[in-house]
N, C-alpha and C positions, 0 to 999 in steps of 0.2 A: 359315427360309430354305428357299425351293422345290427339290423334286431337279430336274437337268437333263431335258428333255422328249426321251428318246431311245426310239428303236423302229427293229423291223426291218418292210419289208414284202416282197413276191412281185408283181411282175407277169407277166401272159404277152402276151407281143406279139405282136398279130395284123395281117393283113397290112395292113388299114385302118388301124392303129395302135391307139397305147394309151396311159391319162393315169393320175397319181398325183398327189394330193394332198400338197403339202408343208409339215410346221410344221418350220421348224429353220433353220440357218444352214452345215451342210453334209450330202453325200450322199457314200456311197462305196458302189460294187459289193461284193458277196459274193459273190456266185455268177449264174455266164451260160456257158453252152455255147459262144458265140459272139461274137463283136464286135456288136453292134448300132448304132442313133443313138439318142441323146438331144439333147431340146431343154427348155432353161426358158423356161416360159411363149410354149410356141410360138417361140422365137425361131428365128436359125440353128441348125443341127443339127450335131454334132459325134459320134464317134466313140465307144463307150463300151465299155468290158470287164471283167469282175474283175479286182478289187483296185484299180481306177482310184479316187477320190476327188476332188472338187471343194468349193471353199465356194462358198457359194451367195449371191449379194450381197444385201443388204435389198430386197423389194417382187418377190422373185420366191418366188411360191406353187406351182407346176403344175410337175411333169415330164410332158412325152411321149417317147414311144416306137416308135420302127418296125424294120423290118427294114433293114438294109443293101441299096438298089437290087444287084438280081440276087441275093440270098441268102434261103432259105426261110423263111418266116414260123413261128410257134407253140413258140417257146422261151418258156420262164421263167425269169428274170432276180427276184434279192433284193438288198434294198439295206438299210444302217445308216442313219439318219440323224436328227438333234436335235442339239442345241445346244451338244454338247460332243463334243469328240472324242479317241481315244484311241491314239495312235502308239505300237509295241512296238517299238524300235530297239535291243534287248539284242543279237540275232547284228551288229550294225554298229557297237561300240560298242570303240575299239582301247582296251585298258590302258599299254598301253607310253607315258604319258603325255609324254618331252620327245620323241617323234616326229610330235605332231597339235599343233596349236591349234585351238579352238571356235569356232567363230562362227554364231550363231544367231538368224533374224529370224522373228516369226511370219508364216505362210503367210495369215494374213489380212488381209495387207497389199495382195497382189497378186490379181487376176480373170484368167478364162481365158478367151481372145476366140478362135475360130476363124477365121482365112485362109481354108484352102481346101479342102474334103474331094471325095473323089472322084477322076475321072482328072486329073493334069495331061498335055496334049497335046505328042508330039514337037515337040524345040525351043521351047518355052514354057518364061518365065519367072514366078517372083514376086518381086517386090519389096519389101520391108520395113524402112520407116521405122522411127527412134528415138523417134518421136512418135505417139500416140493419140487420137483424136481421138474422145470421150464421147457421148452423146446430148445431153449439154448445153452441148455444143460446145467444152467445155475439154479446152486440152492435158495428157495425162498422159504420162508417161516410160513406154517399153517398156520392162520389165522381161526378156523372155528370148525364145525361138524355139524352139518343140517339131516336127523333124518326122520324119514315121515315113511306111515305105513298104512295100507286102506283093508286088511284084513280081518272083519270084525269077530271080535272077542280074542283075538290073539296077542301077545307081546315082542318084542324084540331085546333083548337084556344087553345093556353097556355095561364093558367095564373098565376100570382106568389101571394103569402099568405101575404101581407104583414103585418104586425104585427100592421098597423094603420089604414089603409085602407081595410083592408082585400083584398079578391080576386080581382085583374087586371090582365086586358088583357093585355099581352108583348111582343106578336107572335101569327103569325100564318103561317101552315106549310104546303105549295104546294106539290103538287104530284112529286114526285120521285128528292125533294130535302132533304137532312136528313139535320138535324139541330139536334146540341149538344149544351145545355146546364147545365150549372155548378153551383153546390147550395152555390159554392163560399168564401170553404177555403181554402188554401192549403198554408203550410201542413194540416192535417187533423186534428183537434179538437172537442171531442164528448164534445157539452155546447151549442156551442154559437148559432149555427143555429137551437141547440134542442129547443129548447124555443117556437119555432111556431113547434109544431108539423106536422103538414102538409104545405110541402113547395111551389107545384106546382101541379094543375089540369089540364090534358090536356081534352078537350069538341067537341066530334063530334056534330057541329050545324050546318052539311052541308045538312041535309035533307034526305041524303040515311047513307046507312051502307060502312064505308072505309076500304078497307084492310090494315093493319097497321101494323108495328114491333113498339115496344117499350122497351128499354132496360136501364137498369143502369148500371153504373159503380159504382163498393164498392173499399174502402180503405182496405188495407187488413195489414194494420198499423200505 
């Protein structure tokens, strides 16, 4: 039996940018001085920092790497990554056993699809269906709503679709705290939550323009 193909590497991203090589099936930060982007195989570009982790879907080989527009080039940024991965969740781990129940699905079930990085502009919204829509044109169930903002003293206001009430306010989302939410099946069933087509509107009504990541999570079965 072969051992798992795991390694660490170092890149330093320069202002043209920068590429790695990838064999394995996920990547997680070690160590970065700073938020940067990353993109697989050139795709969309998403927001990246220590301790962040992603799986990486089959038939994507290549990370690159830039600077975050307006912030300085020539950090060095390491990463773990190969074919196994190795969660330590002993500090999260409650004893007090009839007070928790377990529930546990592997995280390689679901991909991480970027919305929208960057400014979102005063009074601009995003919109976010229950539904995904692949390269290969099939529907898949949204799995969750990652968004996170570095705008200090400002908010971001969610609200959810509700099928009686229509649009409410359910949140609202401070600077440089993420907040995940979940459209609330699981397992994943394409039906039930189809039915409202549009699930959650997140609304910059802070009065200026926020810099913003916003991402989903897809079911990928």
């Amino acid at each position: 039996m072969s051992e798992p193909n795991n390694d660490y590497a170092s890149v330093q991203i320069n202002a043209a940018g920068s590429a790695l090589d990838l064999a394995g099936t996920f990547v997680t930060c070690t160590d970065s001085t700073a938020p940067f982007q990353m993109s697989l195989n050139g795709g969309s570009w998403f927001r990246m920092e220590r301790g962040i982790g992603i799986r990486v879907p089959t038939g994507f080989t290549k990370l690159f790497f830039r600077p975050i527009p307006g912030t300085a080039a020539g950090q060095t940024v390491s990463f773990y990554y190969g074919t196994i991965q190795v969660v330590d969740s002993r500090f999260n781990v409650v004893s007090d056993a009839p007070l928790i129940s377990v529930y546990s699905r592997e995280s390689t079930d679901f991909i991480i699809v970027p919305v929208t990085t960057g400014n979102l502009g005063i009074a601009a919204t995003v919109d976010i269906t229950g539904v995904f829509v692949d390269a290969a044109g099939a529907n898949r169930p949204a799995r969750s709503i990652v968004i996170q903002h570095f705008t200090a003293g400002k908010y971001l206001t969610v609200q959810y679709n509700d099928p009686v009430a229509g649009f409410t306010t359910i949140n609202r989302v401070p600077a440089n705290q993420p907040l995940e939410m979940f459209h609330g099946w699981n397992p994943p069933v394409i039906g039930s939550l189809i039915a409202a087509p549009l699930n959650f509107r997140i609304n910059n009504l802070s009065g200026v323009a926020i810099d913003c990541d916003i991402y989903r999570t897809v079911w990928l079965n």
